[in-house]
C-alpha positions as a printed Julia matrix, in Angstrom:
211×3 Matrix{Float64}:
   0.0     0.0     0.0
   1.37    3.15   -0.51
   0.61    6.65    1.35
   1.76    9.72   -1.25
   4.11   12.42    0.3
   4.12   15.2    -1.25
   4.24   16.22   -4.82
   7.12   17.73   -6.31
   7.01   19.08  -10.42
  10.37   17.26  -11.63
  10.32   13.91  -10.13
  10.49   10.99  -12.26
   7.89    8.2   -12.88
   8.11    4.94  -10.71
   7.38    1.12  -10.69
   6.01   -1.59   -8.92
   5.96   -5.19   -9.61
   4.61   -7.8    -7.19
   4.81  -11.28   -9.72
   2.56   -9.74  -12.33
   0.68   -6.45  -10.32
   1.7    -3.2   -11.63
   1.38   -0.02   -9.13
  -0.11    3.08  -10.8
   2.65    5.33  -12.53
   2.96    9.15  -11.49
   4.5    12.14  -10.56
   5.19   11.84   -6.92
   7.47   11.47   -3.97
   5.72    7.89   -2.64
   7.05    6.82    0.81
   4.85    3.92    2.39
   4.8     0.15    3.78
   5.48   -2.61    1.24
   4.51   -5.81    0.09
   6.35   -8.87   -0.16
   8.37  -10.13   -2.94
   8.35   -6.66   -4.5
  10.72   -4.72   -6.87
  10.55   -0.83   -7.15
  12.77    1.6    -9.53
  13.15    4.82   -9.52
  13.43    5.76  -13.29
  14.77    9.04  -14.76
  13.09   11.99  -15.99
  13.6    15.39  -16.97
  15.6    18.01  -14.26
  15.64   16.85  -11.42
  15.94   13.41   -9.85
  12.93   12.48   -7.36
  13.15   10.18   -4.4
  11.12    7.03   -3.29
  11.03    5.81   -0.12
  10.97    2.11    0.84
   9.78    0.58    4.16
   9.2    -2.97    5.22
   9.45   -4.74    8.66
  11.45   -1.59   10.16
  13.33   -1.15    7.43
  13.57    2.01    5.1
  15.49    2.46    1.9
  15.56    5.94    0.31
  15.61    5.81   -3.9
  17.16    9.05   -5.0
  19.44    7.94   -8.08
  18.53    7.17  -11.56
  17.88    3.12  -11.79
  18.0     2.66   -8.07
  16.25   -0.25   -6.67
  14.79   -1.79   -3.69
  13.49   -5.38   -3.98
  11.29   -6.39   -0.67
  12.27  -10.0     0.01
   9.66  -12.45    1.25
  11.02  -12.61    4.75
  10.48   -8.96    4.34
  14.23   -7.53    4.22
  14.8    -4.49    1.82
  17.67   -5.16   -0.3
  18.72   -2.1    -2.08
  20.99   -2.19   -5.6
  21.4    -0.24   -8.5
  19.68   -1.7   -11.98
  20.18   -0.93  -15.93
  17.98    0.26  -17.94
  18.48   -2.84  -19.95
  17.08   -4.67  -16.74
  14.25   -2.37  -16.26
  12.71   -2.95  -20.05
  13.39   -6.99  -19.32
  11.54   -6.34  -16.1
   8.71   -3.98  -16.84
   8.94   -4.24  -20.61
   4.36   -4.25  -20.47
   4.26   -1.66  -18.58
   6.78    0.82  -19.96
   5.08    0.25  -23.56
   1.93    0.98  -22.2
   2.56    4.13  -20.85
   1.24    7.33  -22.51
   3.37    9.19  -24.47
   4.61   12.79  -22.74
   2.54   16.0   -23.44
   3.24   17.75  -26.68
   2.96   21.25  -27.35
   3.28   23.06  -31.11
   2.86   26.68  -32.13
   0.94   27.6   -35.11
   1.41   31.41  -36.21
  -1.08   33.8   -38.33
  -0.95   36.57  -40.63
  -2.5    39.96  -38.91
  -5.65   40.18  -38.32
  -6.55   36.84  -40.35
  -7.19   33.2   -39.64
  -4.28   32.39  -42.15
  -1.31   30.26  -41.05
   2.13   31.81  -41.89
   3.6    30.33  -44.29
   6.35   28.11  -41.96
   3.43   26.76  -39.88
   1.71   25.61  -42.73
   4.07   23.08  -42.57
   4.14   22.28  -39.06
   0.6    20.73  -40.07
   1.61   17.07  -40.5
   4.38   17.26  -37.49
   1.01   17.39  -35.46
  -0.73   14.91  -37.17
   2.18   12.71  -37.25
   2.43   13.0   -33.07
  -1.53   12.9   -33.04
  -1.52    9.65  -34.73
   1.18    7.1   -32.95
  -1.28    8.0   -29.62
  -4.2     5.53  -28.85
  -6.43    7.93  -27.41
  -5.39   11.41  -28.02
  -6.66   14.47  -26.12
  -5.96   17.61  -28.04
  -6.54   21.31  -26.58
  -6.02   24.16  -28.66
  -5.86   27.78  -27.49
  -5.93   30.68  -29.95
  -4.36   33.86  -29.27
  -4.02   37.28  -30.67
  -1.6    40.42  -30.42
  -3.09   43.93  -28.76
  -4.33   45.06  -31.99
  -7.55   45.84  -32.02
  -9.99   46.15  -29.3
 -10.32   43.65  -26.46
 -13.74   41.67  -27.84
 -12.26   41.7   -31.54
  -9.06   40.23  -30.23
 -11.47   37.32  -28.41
 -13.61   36.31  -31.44
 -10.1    36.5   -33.33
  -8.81   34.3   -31.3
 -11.52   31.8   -31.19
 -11.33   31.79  -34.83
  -8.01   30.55  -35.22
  -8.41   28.22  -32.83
 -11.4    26.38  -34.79
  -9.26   26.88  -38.09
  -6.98   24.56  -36.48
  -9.46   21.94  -35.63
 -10.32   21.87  -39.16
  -7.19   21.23  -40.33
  -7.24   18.42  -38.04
 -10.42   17.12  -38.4
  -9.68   16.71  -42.37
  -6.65   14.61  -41.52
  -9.3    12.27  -40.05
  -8.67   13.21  -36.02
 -12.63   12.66  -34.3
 -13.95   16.31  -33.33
 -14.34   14.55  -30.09
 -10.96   14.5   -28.98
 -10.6    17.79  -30.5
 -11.26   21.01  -27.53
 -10.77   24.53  -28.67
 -10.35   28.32  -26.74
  -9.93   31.62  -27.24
  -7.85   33.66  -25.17
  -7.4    36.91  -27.2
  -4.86   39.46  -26.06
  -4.53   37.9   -22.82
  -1.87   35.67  -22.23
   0.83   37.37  -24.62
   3.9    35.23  -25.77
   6.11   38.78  -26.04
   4.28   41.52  -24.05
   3.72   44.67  -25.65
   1.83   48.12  -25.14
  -1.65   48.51  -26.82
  -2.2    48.25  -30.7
   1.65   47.42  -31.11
   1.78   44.46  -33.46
   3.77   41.31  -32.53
   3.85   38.41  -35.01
   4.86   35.9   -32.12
   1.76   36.75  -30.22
  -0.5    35.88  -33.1
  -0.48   32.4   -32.52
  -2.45   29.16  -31.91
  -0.98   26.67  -28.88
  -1.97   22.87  -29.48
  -1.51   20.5   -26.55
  -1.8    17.06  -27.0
  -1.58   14.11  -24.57
């Protein structure tokens, strides 16, 4: 059983394997009583490197390098060692393959004032597609935003509009509209800030997220 500690932004995923039970994966500092004949990793991620903590029978094992492992013996021992990531695909090979892939983001950019992609993100089109397609079940959210020309509720519908001009893209390369959500955020949430009816080609943009 485990009892989550706190959560922290950079830590890295971890696994569980008791014979063929898998423990959830996530993004958090887990510290709690094990089971028996168990084998946990703590893999590595982006920035920094997490920590797990390991406790059975009185004993504790901290996990705070890459590949570190604790295997819970069935007397109920912790015997700590360092594994390979060769080891950890042999072990949890399933599991690993199963996971989702990371979050994706891509920037589309417009012409002023239009719904028109420039003419480099035209070609950022099929990137998306490309990393829409290898996921099972994709969840795609796309935000459209504008630069400060123009008055505040322009700006919104603008930004709206781009947004949707997106999703059609996508929804001719065959993506279902119901993975597809769309927003408009107008001049709000500038990439570059800028005074008031200054234009700003990198804040005419579209942001797609997909996971």
């Amino acid at each position: 059983m485990f009892a989550p500690a706190s959560r922290k932004t950079d830590v890295p995923s971890t696994l569980t394997r008791n014979l063929v039970r898998l423990a959830p994966l996530g993004l958090l500092v887990l510290a709690g009583c094990a089971g028996r004949d168990d084998l946990y990793v703590l893999l590595p991620g982006k920035g920094k490197t997490g920590a797990l903590t390991v406790t059975s029978g009185g004993e504790q094992r901290v996990l705070d390098q890459p590949y570190a492992a604790a295997r819970v013996t069935r007397t109920g021992s912790v015997d700590a060692r360092v594994t390979t990531e060769a080891e950890v695909r042999r072990a949890f090979g399933p599991a690993l393959a199963a996971q989702p892939g990371r979050p994706v983001s891509f920037y589309l950019y417009f012409l002023a004032d239009t719904d028109e992609f420039t003419l480099e993100s035209k070609q950022v089109v099929n990137q998306i597609f490309a990393e829409i397609a290898r996921r099972p079940a994709p969840e795609i959210v796309i935000i459209g935003h504008t630069d400060r020309v123009g008055s505040v509720q322009y700006n919104d519908a603008l930004s709206r509009k781009r947004a949707e001009r997106v999703r059609e893209e996508l929804l001719k390369l065959g993506i279902p509209k119901v993975r597809i959500s769309v927003a408009g955020r107008g001049e709000r949430e500038l990439e570059v800030p800028t005074a008031d009816e200054v234009p700003e080609p990198r804040n005419r943009r579209v942001e797609i997220n997909v996971r």
